[in-house]
C-alpha positions in Angstrom: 0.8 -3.6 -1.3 2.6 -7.1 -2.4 1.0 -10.3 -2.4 2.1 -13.7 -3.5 -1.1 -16.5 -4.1 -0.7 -20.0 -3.5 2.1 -21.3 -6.1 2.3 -24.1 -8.7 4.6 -26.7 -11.1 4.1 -25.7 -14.8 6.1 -29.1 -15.7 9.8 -30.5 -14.8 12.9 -29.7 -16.5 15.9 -32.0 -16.7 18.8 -29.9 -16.1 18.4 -26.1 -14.7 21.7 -25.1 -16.0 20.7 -26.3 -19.8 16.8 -24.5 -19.9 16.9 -22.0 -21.8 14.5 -19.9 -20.6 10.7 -18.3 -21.0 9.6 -15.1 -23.1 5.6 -13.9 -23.5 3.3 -15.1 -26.5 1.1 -13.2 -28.1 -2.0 -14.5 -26.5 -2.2 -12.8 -23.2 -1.5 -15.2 -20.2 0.3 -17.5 -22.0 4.2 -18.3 -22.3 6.3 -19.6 -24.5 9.0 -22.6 -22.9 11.7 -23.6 -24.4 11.3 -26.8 -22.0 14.6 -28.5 -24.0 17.2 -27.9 -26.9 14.1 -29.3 -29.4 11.0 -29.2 -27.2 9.1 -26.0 -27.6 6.0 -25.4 -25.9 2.9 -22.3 -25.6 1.3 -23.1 -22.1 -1.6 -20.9 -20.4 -0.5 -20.0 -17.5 -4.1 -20.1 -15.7 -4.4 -23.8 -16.4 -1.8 -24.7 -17.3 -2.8 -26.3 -20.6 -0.9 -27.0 -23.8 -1.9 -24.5 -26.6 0.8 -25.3 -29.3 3.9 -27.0 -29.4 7.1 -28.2 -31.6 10.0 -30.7 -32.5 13.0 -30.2 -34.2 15.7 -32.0 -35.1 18.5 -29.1 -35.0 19.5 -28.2 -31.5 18.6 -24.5 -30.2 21.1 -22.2 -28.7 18.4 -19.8 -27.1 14.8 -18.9 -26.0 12.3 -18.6 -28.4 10.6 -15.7 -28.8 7.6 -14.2 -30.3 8.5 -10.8 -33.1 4.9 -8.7 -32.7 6.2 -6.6 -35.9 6.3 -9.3 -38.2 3.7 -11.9 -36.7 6.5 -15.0 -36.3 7.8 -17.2 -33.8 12.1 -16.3 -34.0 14.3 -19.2 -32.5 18.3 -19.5 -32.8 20.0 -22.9 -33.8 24.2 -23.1 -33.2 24.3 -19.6 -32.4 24.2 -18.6 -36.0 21.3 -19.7 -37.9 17.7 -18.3 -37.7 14.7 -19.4 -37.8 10.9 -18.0 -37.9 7.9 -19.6 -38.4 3.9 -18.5 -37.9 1.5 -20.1 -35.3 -0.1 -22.4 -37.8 3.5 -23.8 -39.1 3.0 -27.9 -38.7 6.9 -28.5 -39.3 9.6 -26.7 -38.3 12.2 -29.1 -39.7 11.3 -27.4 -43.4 11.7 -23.8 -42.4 14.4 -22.2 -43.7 17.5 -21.2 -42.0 18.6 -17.6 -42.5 22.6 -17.7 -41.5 24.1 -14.6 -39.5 27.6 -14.1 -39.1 27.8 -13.2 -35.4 27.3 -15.6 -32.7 23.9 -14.6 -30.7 23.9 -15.1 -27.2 20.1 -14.8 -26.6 16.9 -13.0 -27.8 14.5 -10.8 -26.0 11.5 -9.2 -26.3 10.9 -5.5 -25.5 8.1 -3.6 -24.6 7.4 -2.1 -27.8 7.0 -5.6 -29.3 10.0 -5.9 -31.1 12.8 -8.6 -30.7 16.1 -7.7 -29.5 19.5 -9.7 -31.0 22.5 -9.9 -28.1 25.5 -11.3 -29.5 28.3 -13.0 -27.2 30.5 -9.8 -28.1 27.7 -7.6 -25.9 26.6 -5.5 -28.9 23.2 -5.6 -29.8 20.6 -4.8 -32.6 17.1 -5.4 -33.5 15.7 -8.5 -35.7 15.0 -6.4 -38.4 18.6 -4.4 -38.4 20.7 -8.0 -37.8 18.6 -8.7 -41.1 19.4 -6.4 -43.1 22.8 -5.6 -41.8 24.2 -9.8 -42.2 25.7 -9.1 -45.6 28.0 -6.4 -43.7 28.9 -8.6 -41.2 29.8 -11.3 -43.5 32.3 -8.9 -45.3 34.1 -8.0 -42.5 34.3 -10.8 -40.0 37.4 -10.0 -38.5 35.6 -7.0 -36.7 33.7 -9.3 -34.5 36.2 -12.1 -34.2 38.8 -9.9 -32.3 37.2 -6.9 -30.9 34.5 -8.6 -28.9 34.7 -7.3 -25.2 33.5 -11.0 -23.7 36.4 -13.5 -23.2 35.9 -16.8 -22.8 36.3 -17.2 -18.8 33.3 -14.9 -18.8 29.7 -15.1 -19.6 26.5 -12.9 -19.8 23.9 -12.7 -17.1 20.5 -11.4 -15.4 19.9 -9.9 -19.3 17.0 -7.0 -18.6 15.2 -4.5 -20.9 14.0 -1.6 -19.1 11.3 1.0 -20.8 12.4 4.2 -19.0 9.3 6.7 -18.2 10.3 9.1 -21.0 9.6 5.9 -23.3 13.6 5.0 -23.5 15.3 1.9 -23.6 17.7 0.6 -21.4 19.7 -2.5 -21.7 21.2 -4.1 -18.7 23.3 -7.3 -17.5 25.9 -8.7 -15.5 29.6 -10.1 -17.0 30.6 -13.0 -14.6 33.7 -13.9 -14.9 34.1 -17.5 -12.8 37.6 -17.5 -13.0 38.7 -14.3 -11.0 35.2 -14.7 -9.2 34.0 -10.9 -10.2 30.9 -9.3 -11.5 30.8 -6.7 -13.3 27.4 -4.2 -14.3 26.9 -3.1 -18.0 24.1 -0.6 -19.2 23.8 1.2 -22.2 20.8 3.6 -23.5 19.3 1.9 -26.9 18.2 3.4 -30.0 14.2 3.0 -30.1 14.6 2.2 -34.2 17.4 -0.2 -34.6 17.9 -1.1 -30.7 21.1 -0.6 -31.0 23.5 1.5 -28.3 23.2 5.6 -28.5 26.9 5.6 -26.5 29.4 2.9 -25.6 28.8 0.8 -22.6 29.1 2.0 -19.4 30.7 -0.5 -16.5 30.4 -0.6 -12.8 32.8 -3.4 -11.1 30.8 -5.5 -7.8 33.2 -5.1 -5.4 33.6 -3.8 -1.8 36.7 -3.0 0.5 36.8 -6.0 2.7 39.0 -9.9 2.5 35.4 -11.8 3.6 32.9 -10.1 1.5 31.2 -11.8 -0.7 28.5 -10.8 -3.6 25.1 -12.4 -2.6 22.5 -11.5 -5.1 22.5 -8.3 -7.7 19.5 -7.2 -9.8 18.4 -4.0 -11.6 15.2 -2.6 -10.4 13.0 0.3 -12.0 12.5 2.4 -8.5 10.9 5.9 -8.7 13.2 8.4 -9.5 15.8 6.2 -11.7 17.2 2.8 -12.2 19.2 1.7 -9.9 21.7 -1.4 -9.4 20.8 -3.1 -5.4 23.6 -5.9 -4.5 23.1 -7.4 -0.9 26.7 -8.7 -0.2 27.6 -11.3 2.9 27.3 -9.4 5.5 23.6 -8.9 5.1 24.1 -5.1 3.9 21.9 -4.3 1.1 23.4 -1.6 -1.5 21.7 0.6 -4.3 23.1 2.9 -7.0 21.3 4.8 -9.0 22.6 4.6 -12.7 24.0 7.8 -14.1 21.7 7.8 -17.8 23.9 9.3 -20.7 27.3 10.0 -17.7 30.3 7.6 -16.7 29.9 5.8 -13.5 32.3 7.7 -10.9 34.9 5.4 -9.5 34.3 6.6 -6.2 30.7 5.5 -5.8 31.4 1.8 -6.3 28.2 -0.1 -5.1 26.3 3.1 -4.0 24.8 3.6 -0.8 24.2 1.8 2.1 20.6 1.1 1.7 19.3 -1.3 4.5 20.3 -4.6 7.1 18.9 -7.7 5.6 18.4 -10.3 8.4 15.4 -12.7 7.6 17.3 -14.7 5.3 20.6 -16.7 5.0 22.9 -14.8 2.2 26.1 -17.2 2.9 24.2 -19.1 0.7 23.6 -18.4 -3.5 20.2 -16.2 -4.1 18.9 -14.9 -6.9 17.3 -12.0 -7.4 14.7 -10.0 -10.1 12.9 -6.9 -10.8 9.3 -7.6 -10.9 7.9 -4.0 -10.9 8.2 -0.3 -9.8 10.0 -0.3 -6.4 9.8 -3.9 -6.1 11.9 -7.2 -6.1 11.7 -10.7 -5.8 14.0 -12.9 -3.6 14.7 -16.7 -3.9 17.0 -17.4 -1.0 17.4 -19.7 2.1 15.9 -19.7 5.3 18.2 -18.2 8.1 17.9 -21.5 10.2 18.7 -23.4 7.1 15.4 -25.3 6.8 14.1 -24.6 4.0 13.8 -21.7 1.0 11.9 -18.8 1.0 10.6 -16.4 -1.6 9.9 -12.8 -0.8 9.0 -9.5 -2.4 10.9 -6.6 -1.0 9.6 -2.9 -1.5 12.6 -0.3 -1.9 10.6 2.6 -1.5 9.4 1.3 2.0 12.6 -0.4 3.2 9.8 -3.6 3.6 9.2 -7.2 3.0 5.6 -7.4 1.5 5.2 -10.7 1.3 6.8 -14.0 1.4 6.3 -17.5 0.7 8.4 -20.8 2.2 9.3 -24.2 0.1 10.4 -27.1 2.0 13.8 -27.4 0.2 16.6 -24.9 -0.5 18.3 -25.1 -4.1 21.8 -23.6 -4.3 20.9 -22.6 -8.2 17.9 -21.3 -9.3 16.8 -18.5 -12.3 14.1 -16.0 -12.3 11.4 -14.5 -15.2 8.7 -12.7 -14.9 5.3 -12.7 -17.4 2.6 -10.3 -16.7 1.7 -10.9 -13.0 3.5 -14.3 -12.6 6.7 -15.1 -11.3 8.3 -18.5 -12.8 11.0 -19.7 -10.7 13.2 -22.6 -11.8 15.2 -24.4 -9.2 16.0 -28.0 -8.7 14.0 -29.8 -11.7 10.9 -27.8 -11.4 9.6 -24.9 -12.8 7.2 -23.0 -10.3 4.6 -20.8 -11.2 4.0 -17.6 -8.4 1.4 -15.6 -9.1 1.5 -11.7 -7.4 -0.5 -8.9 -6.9 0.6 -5.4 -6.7 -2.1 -3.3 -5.3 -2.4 0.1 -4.2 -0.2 1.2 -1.7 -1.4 1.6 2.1 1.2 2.4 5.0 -0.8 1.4 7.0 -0.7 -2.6 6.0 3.0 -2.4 6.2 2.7 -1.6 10.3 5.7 -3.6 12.2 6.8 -5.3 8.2 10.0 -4.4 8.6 11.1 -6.5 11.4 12.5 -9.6 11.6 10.3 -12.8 12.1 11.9 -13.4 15.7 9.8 -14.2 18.8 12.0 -13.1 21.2 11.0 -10.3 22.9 13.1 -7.3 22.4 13.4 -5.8 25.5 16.9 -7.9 26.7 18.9 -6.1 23.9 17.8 -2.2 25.7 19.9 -0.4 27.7 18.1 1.0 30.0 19.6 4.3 31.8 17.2 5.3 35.1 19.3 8.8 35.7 18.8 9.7 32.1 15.3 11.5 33.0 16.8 13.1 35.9 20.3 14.4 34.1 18.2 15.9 31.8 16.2 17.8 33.8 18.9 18.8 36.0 20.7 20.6 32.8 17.8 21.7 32.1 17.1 23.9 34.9 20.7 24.3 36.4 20.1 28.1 36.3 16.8 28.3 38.0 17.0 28.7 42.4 17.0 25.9 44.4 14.0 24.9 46.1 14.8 25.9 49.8 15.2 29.4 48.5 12.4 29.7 46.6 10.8 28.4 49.4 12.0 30.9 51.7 11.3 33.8 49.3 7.7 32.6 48.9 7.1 32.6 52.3 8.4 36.5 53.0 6.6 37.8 49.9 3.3 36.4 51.7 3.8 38.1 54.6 4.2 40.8 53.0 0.6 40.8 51.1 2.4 41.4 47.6 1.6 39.7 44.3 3.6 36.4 43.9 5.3 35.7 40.8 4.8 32.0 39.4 7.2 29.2 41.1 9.3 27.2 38.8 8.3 24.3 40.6 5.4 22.6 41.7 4.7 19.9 44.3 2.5 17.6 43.1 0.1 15.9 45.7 -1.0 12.9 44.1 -1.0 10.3 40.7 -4.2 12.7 39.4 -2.6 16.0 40.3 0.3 14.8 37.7 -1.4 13.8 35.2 -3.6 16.9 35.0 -0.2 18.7 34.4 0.8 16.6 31.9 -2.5 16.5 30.0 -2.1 20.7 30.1 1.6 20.0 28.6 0.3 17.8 25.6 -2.8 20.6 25.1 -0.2 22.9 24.7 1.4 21.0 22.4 -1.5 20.1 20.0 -2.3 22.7 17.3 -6.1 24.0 18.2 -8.4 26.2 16.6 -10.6 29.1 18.6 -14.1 29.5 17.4 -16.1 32.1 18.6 -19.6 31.2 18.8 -22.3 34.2 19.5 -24.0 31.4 21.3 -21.7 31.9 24.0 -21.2 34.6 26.4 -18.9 37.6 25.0 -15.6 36.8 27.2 -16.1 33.0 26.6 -14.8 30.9 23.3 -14.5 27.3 21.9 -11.4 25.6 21.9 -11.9 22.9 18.8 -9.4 19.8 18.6 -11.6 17.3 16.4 -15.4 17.8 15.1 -16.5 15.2 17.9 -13.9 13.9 20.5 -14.3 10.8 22.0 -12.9 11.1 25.6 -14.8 8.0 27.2 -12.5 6.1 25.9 -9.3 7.5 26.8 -5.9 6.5 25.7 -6.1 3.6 22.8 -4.4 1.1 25.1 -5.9 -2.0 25.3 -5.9 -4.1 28.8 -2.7 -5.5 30.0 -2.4 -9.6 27.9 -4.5 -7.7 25.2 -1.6 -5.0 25.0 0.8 -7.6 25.2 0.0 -9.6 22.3 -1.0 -6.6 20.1 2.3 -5.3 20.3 3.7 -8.7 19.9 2.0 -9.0 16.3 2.8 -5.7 15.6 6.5 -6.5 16.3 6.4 -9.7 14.2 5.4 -7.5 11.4 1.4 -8.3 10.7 -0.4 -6.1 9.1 -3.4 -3.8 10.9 -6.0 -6.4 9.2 -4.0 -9.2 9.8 -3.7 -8.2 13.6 -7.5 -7.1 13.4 -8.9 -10.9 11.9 -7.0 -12.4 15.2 -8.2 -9.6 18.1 -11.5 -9.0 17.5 -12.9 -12.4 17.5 -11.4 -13.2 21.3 -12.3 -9.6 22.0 -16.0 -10.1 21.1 -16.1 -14.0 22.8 -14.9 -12.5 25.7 -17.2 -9.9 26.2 -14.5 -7.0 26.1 -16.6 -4.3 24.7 -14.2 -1.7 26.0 -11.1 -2.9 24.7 -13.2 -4.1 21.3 -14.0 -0.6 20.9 -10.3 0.6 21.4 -9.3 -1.5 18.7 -11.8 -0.7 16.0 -10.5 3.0 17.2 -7.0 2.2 17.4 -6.4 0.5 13.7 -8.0 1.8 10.9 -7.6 -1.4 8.2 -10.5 -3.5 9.6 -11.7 -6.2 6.8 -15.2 -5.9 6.1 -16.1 -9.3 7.8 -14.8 -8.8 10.8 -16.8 -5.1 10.7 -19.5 -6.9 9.9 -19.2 -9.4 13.3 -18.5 -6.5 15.3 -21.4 -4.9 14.1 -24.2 -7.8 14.8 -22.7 -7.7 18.5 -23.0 -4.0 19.1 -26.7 -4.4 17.5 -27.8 -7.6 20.0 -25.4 -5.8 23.2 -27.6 -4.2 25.7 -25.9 -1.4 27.3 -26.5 -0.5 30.9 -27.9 2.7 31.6 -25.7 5.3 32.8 -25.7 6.9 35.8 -27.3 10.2 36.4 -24.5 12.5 38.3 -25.7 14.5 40.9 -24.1 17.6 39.9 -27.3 19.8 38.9 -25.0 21.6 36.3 -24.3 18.1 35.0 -28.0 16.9 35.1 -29.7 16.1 31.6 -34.0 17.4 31.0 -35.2 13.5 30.1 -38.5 15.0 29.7 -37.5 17.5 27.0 -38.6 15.9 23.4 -36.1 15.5 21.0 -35.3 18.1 18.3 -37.0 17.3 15.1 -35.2 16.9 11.9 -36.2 20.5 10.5 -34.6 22.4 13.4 -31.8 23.9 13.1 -28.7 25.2 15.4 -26.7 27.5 14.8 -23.2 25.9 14.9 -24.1 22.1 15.8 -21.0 20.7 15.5 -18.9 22.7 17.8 -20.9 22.4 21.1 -19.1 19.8 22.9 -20.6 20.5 26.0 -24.0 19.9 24.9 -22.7 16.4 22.7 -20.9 15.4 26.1 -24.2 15.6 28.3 -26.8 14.1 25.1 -27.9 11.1 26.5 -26.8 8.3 23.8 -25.9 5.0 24.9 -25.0 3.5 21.3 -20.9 4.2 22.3 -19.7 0.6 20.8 -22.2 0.7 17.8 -21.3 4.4 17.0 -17.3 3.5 17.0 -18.3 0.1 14.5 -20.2 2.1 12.4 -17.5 5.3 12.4 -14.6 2.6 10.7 -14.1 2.7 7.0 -14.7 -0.2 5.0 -15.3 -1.3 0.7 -19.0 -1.0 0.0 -18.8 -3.5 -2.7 -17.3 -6.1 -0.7 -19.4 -5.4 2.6 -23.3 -5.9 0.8 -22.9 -8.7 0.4 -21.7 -9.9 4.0 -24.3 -7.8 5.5 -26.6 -9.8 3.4 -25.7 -12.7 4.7 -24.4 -11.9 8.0 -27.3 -9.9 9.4 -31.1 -10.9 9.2 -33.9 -8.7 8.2 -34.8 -7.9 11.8 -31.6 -6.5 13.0 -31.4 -4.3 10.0 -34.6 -2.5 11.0 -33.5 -1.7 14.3 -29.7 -0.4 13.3 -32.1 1.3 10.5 -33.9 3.2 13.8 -30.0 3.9 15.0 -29.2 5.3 11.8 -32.4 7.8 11.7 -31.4 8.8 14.9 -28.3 9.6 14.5 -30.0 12.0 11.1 -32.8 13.4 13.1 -30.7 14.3 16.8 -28.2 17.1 15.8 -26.6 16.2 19.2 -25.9 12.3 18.4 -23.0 11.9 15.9 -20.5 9.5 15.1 -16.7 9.6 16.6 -14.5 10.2 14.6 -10.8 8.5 14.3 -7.2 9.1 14.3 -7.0 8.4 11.1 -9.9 10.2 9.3 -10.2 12.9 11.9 -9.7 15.7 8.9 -12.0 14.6 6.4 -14.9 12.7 8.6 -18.7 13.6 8.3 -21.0 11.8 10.7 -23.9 12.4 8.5 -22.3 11.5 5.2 -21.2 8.2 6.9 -25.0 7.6 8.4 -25.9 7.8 4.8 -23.7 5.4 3.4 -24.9 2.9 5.8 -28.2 3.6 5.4 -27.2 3.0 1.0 -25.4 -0.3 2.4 -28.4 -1.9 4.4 -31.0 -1.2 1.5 -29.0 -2.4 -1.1 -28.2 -5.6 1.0 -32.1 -6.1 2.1 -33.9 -4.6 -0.8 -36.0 -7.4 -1.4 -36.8 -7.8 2.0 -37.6 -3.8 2.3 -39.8 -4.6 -0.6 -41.5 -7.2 0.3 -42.5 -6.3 3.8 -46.0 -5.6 4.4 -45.0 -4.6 8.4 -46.4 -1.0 9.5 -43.2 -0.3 11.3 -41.2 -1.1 8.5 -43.2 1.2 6.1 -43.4 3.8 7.9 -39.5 3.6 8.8 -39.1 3.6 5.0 -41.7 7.0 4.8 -39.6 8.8 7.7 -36.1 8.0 6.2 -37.9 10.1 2.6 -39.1 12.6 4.3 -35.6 13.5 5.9 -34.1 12.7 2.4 -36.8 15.5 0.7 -36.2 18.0 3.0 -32.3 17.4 2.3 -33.0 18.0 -0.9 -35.2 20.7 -0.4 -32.2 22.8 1.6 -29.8 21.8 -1.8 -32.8 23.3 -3.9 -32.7 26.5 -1.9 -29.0 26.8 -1.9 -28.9 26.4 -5.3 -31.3 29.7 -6.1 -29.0 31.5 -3.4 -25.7 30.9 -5.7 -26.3 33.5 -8.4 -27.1 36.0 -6.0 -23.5 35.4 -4.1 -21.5 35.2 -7.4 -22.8 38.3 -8.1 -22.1 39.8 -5.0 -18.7 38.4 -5.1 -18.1 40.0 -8.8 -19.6 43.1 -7.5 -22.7 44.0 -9.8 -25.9 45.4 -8.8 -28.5 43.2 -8.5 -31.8 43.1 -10.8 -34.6 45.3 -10.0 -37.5 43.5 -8.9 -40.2 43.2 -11.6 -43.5 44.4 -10.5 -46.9 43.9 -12.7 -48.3 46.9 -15.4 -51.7 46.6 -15.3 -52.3 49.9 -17.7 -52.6 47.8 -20.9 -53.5 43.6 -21.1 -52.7 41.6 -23.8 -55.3 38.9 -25.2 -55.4 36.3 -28.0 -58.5 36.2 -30.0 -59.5 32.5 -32.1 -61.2 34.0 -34.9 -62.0 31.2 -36.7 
């Protein structure tokens, strides 16, 4: 999961078009700025605070960048001359100028450390190799005068160093060429000693079949499986293509694939576009109603926008780099400082993120067909008999006292008759397991769907305006906790425990504040007593004690019957305490969220729900494979002590104490049970590998051995 924090100006620039651009420093956090062609600057991002800085009299053509191999500072003057200097250099005026015999275009640094040299001709070669190889070049200038591949309508773009995941190199950009108005993609696979290319460039031309297309926005990005080239052209139509490594580009493929319909912002308009991790990419564009700019992170593997953030005016131009987690986006005459997060990955925060932040309801651009249902069924059963003769059929095999054969169709009397038959068509449907339990008479089994269903609760629709604006938000493309932080306070000032309960079951990203809310008003909500049915096969023994905590049945977890009829009336504070939450982040909201005296008495909940092999947790959707009720107890139980354990142990109250004394008594005879098991492994790994086992010793009492002291 994307995020993008609250953004910042690092400092203005003059002219966008005549920056020359940002690289790393060595000191993590920081960046270098070429802010002008004889400013230089080393700001901390996180502060934004001046660590060093330089003047020069000579005009740079390039970034500066920092060479990790040799410890220096490298800068460009006139696109021939060098320059490198350490951190502690005062003056860079007295440095001296090491002349090449190329023109550079632009230095960059890799991953490894080491500093790449593009020249205007699209070749490239490391620091160290343009070094030692600048007596060549100045013997042979004629090479690199007239066989350069760049002409002078055209220029270099969007210049990107990707480490591949075999530890590979990959050198990308884009030839613009304003003249015809094309673009054109080069990569090329780079030697990891000299940086220069292992084969000749390959080429991919941006262009589709069409008079009004137009190329929006390109970038590289480093998905999953390869890189790949995404161009989103002017008719919102976003396109990938995934780079053929060490094989020419086929023709035939052009811009790849169509990949997805981008509608949330305006691409009649210039955007920029840049890789800012695996499977993701940043987005500087403006606003479909033309109000503004917007900058948002797009996941390719989801098809999603993760996150997005709005500025008040739209610049047509504007450049992208990106420095450890922060994005630095120059447009206009600032230089903004994004910071982002890329966390792990959870589908189910990306809920509804793929649709289009429009608040018209969708339901005017259906088609809606009413005879669909029944031309469906008619070709469905087009062979079977009609109804009147089935009918008439029916009747004579009655009279005649023989067996009758199923119908094909049945006549349902009321709303409840048809939805019994439905319910039997989903159960049909559902993949069960049969346990058969000697509990249970011989020509009798248990049909299991999950450890402990929940069927009070029915369907996890919430009531009707509830429903409404759920699946509004869920439209609009909010995340589960998003849509959670908004619910469950009007929910729980409303008194809803029903539908509050239906939520908590019905989305399983809760944030561990509004658990914690949820929580406090299950504990203080008294729940009415339920009434008694007057079935007697349905009537509940009050008087009979409850099972202690060293009894044990044979197969608790299975007998629904019995769960179904254990009178527990702790329905809400069961579903709160069933949702998952992050234990580090939840202490220390309990802690402050609930006081001392309502964690003793969900303390008495939890030891219930430990001692009464009948009262468990329900389980979720979402953790209905994996969910233990007592393992859950447990963690609460960890939770509550650790957020009140100064209170636990300071408190001199009996009930307290001897709450504390019951909850180690279950925890010894736990442990007691994992001590027996443990004696009872040898024994089964040996009767799995067969062997006999050891006879049992017995005593000798024919001799005794004694030692004597003699002295």
């Amino acid at each position: 999961m994307a995020k993008l924090l609250a953004y910042y100006n690092l400092c203005p620039i003059n002219n966008i078009d005549d920056f020359l651009g940002l690289s790393r420093d060595v000191d993590p956090g920081c960046v270098i700025n070429t802010l002008g062609r004889n400013i230089i600057l080393v700001v901390k991002l996180s502060n934004q605070r001046q660590v060093r800085s330089w003047t020069v009299l000579d005009r740079l053509s390039s970034k500066v960048v920092y060479d990790f191999p040799s410890e220096r500072y490298v800068a460009v003057f006139g696109g021939r001359h060098l320059r490198c200097w350490t951190r502690d250099q005062a003056d860079l005026n007295k440095v001296k100028k090491i002349k090449l015999y190329r023109t550079v275009q632009d230095l960059f640094t890799v991953g490894s450390g080491q500093t790449l040299v593009l020249y205007t001709d699209g070749s490239c070669e490391s620091l160290e190799s343009a070094l030692e190889t600048r007596n060549k070049d100045r013997a042979k200038p004629s090479e690199f005068t007239q066989g350069g591949s760049a002409e002078r309508d055209t220029s270099i773009k969007d210049v990107q160093v990707l480490q591949l995941d075999d530890g590979g190199l990959l050198l990308t950009y884009f030839v613009r060429n304003e003249k015809e108005d094309t673009t054109e993609l080069n990569y090329g696979l780079l030697s990891s000693d000299d940086l220069k290319l292992v084969n000749r460039m390959q080429k991919v031309k941006l262009e589709r079949l069409g008079d009004d297309l137009k190329l929006a926005g390109c970038c590289i990005v480093d998905s999953s499986d390869c890189p790949s080239l995404v161009t989103l052209w002017s008719d919102s139509r976003l396109f990938i293509l995934q780079l053929n490594l060490g094989q020419s580009p086929k023709q035939h493929e052009g811009v790849g694939n169509f990949f997805e319909l981008i509608q949330t912002i305006d691409v009649t308009q210039p955007l920029s576009m840049a890789n800012i991790g695996k499977d993701y990419i940043a987005m500087y564009a403006n606003n479909n109603n033309r109000d503004g700019a917007t900058l948002a992170l797009f996941n390719i593997q989801f098809k999603v926008f993760q996150a997005k953030q709005y500025f008040k005016v739209y610049f047509r131009t504007s450049r992208f780099w990106v420095v450890e987690n922060y994005i630095l986006l120059a447009f206009g005459e600032t230089l903004a400082v994004v910071p982002f997060k890329i966390s792990k990955e959870q589908l189910s925060d990306l809920v509804g993120s793929q649709r289009a932040f429009d608040l018209s309801h969708g339901i005017d651009d259906e088609s809606i067909n009413d005879e669909a249902d029944l031309t469906e069924g008619y070709n469905f059963a087009g062979s079977l008999p009609a109804i009147a003769e089935q009918a008439y059929d029916t009747e004579e095999e009655s009279e005649d006292g023989d067996q009758q054969e199923e119908s094909f169709y049945h006549k349902y009397v009321n709303e409840e008759d048809f939805e019994e038959s439905l319910r039997l068509a989903y159960r049909n449907e559902l993949p069960v397991t049969v346990v058969h339990d000697a509990t249970l008479p011989p020509d009798e089994v248990q049909v299991k769907l999950f450890n402990n269903p929940d069927l009070t609760l029915g369907p996890l629709v919430l009531s009707e305006k509830f429903e409404i604006i759920a699946e509004e938000m869920e439209r609009i493309g909010l995340s589960e906790m998003e849509i959670c932080d908004r619910m469950v306070p009007v929910l729980l000032q409303a008194n809803l425990t029903h539908d509050l309960a239906k939520c908590l079951k019905r989305y399983s990203m809760v944030s561990e504040r509004m658990l914690v809310r949820a929580l406090k008003y299950a504990i203080s909500f008294a729940v009415e007593p339920i009434e008694e049915s007057a079935s007697p096969e349905l009537e509940v023994d009050e008087t009979k004690p409850l099972p202690e905590a060293s009894e044990v049945l044979a197969e608790q977890n299975i007998i629904h019957e019995a769960a179904r009829l254990h009178p527990s009336r702790h329905d809400l504070l069961n579903v709160v305490l069933s949702c998952t939450y992050n234990r580090t982040i939840i202490i220390p909201i309990v802690r402050s969220e609930l006081d001392f005296p309502s964690v003793v008495k969900l303390m008495q909940h939890l030891e219930y729900l430990l001692v009464d092999p009948m009262a468990t947790l329900s389980e979720t959707l979402h953790n209905g494979d994996s969910f233990d009720s007592d393992e859950k107890t447990i963690e609460w139980i960890t939770v509550l002590l650790d957020a009140h354990y100064q209170q636990f142990l300071l408190s001199k109250d009996d009930v307290v104490q001897e709450q504390l004394r019951r909850m180690l008594a279950i925890i010894d005879g736990h442990v007691e049970s994992l001590r027996q098991l443990r004696t009872l492994a040898p024994e089964l790994q040996r009767l799995v590998e067969c062997k006999k086992g050891s006879a049992a010793s017995s005593s000798n009492k024919w001799y005794s051995i004694e030692t004597l002291q003699l002295y």
